[in-house]
N, C-alpha and C positions, 0 to 999 in steps of 0.2 A: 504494500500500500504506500500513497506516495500524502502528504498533506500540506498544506501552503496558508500563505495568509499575504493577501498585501497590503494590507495594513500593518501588518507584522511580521517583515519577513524573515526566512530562518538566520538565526544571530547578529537579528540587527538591536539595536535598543529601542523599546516601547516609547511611544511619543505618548505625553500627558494625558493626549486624550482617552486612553484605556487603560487609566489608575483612577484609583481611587480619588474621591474630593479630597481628606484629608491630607492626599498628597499633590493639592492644585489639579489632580484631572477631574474629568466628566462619568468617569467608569461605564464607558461605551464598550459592549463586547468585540472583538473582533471579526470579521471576517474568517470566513474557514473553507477550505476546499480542499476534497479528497479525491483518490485517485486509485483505480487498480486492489478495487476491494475483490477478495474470495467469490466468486460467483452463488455460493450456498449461504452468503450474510444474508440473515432478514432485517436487520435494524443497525444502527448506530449510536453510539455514543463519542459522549467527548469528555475531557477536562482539561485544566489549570494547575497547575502544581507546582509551588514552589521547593525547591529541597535546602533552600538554605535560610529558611525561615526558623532564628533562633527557640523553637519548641521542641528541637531534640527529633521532633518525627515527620518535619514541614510544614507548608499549609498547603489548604485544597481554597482554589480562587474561581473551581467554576465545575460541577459534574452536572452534566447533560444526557438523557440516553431516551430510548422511545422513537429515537428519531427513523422514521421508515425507510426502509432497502432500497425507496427509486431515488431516496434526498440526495447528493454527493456535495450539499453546497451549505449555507447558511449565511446569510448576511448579516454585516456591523449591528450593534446597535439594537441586539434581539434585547427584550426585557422580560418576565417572569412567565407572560404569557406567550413566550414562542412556542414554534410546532414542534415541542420537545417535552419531557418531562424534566425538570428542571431540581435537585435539589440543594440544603442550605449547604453554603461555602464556610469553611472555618473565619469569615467574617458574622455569623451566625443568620443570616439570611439566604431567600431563595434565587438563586440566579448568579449571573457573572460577579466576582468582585475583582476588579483589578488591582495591581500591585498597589504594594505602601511600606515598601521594608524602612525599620528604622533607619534614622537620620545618618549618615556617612559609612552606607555598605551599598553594594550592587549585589542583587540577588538572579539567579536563574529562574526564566518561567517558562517549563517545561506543557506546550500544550501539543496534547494527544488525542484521536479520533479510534476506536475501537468498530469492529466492525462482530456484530455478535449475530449465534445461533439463534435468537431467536426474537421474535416482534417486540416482545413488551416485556422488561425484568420483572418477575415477582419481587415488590419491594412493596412494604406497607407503609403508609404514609406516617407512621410511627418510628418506622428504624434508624437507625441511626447513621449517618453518613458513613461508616465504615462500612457497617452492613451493606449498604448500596456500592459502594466499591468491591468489595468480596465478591458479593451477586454478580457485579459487569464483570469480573476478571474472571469467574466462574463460567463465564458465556461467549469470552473473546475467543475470536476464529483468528484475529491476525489485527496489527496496530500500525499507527503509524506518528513518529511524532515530530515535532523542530524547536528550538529552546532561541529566547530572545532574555534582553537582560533589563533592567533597571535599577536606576541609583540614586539615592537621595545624598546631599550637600549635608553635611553637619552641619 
C-alpha cells in the first residue's frame, strides 16, 4: 500500500494549520490518499500517532476506521461527523487533534491508513481507545504509513 498527503507530505514539517489552537493552529485534519490496497480489504482505517510524546507510551492524535472499500481518499478539514467512525484522540475528544508537543522539542507524526478484513470493527461505543486499536490491528490485511515533524520554540 502506498499513502500521501499534500498537505503533509512525507517528512516534511506540518504547517500551523493542522495543530492544535493551543499551538497557534486551526487543527484542520489533513488530506489522505491511499494506494495499492489488498484487493480482499473491505474497509479502512486511519490514524495519528505520535511516538515521542513525553507519556512513556505516545499519543494517539486521530483513529478513524469504518471507512468503506471503494473510499481511497479523504479530504482536509473532515470534523467529527465525517464518512468514518471516528474515535476520542488522547486529547480526550472525538476526531482529528493535531500536534502540540511541549515548548522546545520537535516531535514525529506518524500517520497511517490500515486497510482491514472486514466493513465495520466490533467496537462498542464504550471501549476504550486501546481496545479500538487492538480491534483494527486485529483486522489489518496490510498498512501503509509516512511520518512528518513539528516543533514548538521554547
Amino acid at each position: 500500500m502506498q499513502l500521501s498527503s499534500e498537505a503533509i507530505p512525507d517528512g516534511s514539517t506540518i504547517e500551523l494549520t493542522y495543530c492544535e489552537p493551543a499551538c497557534g493552529g486551526q487543527n484542520v485534519s489533513p488530506d489522505l490518499a491511499w494506494s495499492q490496497a489488498p484487493e480482499q480489504a473491505k474497509s479502512f482505517a486511519v490514524t495519528c500517532f505520535d511516538p515521542d510524546a513525553p507519556t512513556g507510551s505516545g499519543w494517539w492524535h486521530w483513529i478513524g476506521f469504518d471507512i468503506p472499500a471503494a473510499v481511497n481518499s479523504l479530504d482536509a478539514g473532515l470534523g467529527p461527523q465525517a464518512p468514518m467512525r471516528q474515535w476520542h484522540n488522547d486529547y480526550g475528544y472525538v476526531g482529528y487533534g493535531g500536534p502540540c508537543p511541549p515548548p522546545g522539542t520537535t516531535h514525529r507524526y506518524v500517520f497511517t491508513v490500515y486497510a482491514l478484513d472486514v466493513e465495520e470493527l466490533d467496537v462498542h461505543d464504550e471501549a476504550t481507545s486501546a481496545a479500538c486499536r487492538f480491534t483494527l490491528l486485529a483486522h489489518t490485511l496490510d498498512s501503509a504509513s509516512f511520518t512528518a515533524t513539528f516543533g514548538r520554540k521554547s
